[in-house]
C-alpha positions in Angstrom: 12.6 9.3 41.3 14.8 11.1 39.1 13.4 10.6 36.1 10.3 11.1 37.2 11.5 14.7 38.6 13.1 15.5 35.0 10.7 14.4 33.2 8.0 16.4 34.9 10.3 19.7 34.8 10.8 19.2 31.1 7.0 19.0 31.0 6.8 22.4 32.9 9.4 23.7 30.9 7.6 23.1 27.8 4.6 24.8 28.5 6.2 27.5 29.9 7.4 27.9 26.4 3.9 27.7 24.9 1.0 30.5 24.5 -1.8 28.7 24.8 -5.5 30.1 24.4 -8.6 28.1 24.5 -11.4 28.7 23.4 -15.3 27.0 23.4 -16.7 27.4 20.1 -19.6 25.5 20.9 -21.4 23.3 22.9 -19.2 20.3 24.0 -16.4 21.4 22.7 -13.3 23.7 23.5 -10.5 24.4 21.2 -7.0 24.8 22.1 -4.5 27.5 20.2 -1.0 26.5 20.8 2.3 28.8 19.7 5.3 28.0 20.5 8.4 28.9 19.1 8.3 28.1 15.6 5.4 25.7 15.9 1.4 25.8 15.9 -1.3 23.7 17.0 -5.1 23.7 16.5 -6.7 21.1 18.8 -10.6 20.7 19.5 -11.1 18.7 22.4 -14.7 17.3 22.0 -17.1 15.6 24.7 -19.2 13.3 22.9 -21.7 12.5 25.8 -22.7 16.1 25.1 -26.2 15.9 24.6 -26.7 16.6 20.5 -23.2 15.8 19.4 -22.7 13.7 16.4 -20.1 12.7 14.2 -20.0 11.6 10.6 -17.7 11.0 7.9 -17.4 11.9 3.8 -19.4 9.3 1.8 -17.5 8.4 -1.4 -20.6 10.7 -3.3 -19.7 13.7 -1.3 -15.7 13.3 -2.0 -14.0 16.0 -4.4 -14.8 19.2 -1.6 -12.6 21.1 0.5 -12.8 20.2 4.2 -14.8 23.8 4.5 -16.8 22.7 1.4 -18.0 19.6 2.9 -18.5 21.0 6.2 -21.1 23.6 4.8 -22.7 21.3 2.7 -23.8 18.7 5.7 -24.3 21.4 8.4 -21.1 20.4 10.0 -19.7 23.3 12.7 -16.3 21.4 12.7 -14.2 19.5 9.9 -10.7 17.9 9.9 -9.5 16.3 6.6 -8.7 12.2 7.1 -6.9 11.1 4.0 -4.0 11.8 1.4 -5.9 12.1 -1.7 -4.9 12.7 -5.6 -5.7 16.4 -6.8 -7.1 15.0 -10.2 -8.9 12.1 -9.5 -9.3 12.5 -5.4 -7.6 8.8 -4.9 -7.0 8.2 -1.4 -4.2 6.1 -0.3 -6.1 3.1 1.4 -9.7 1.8 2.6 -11.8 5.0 3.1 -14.9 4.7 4.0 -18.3 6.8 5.1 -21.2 6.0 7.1 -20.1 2.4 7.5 -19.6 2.4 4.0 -16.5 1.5 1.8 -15.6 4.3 -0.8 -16.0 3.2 -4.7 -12.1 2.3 -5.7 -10.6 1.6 -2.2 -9.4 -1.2 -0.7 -7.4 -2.1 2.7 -4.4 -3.3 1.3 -1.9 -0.9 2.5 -1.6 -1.4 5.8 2.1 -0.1 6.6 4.0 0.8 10.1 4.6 4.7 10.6 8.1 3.1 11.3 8.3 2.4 7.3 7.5 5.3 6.4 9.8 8.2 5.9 8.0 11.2 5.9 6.7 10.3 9.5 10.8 10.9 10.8 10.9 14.6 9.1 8.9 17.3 10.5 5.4 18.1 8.1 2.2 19.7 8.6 -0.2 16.9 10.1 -3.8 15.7 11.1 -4.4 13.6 13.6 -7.2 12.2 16.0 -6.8 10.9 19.6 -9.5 9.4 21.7 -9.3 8.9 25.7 -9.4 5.8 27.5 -12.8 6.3 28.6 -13.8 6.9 24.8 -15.4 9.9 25.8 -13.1 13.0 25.0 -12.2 13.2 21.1 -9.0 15.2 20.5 -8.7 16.4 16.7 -5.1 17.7 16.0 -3.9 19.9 12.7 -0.5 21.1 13.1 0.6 23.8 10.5 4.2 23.2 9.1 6.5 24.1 6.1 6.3 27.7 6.9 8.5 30.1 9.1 5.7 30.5 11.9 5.5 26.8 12.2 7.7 23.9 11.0 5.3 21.2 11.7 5.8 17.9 13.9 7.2 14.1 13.0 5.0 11.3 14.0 6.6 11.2 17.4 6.3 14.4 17.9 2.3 14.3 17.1 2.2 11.1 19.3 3.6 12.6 22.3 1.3 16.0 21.7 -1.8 13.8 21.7 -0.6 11.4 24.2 -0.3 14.9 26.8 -3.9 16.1 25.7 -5.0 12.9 27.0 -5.4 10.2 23.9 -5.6 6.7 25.0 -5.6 5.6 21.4 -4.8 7.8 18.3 -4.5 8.1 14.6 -2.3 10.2 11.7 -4.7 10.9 9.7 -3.4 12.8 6.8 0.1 15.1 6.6 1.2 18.2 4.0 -0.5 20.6 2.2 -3.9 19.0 2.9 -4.0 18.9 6.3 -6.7 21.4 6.8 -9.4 22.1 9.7 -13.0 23.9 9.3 -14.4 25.5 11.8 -17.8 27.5 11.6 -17.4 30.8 11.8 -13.8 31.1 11.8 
């Protein structure tokens, strides 16, 4: 009972600590602001039984755009980059893939723990996507980092955030100067 108790008043305690104004951009989805003390979160939270939602991802053509680029370009009122990629050649770092559809020059064979990897203990801008256990809520995540208004998150830090919005499952998605999110008319 005790540690149910402190865990539920660190909980409290922590969004005590936070500013946090939501918003609903549009239909089916609302978007969550966060600010806390050097730290900030952008979070859509997106019902996908809302009657003409519909998601998509960058076919290998379309690659080579900014995340605001791309979003324009298909119509897209919301856009989250997926993917580390090379500046000069736009190489990803494992299988990507759009519309069902592997990218020219990737593969899955990559497939690594976060616990292997470094950069996942140190705190860095991220993207990240979360789905509930009734696979009906998306959560998209960018966290902003490396700057003096927000320091960014580790991978624990990103799992714990997502697992509070809700995510049953969820996925780091890209991390650094990348990590970017669009959304129309913002």
């Amino acid at each position: 009972m005790r540690t149910l108790v402190f865990a539920f008043l660190l909980r409290l305690a922590a969004s005590a600590l936070a500013d946090d104004v939501w918003t609903s951009p549009f239909a089916g989805v609302r978007r969550l602001h966060r600010v806390m003390r050097e730290l900030q979160v952008h979070a859509p939270e997106i019902h996908l039984e809302q009657s003409g939602m519909s998601l998509r991802s960058t076919t290998s053509a379309e690659r080579k755009q900014t995340t605001s680029s791309f979003a324009k370009s298909v119509g897209a009122q919301l856009a989250i980059n997926a993917d580390f990629f090379g500046h000069s050649d736009s190489a990803t770092d494992g299988l990507s893939a759009g519309n069902g559809v592997a990218w020219e020059g990737t593969s899955d064979d990559e497939v690594t723990s976060w616990l292997s990897s470094f950069s996942c203990f140190v705190r860095h801008p991220r993207t990240a996507l979360g789905l509930s256990r009734d696979q009906k809520t998306l959560y998209l995540v960018v966290v902003d980092g490396r700057s003096a208004a927000s320091v960014g998150m580790t991978c624990a830090e990103l799992a714990a955030l997502l697992k509070g919005f809700g995510s049953w499952t969820a996925m780091n998605l890209d991390g650094g100067g990348s990590s970017t999110m669009y959304g129309e008319g913002r």
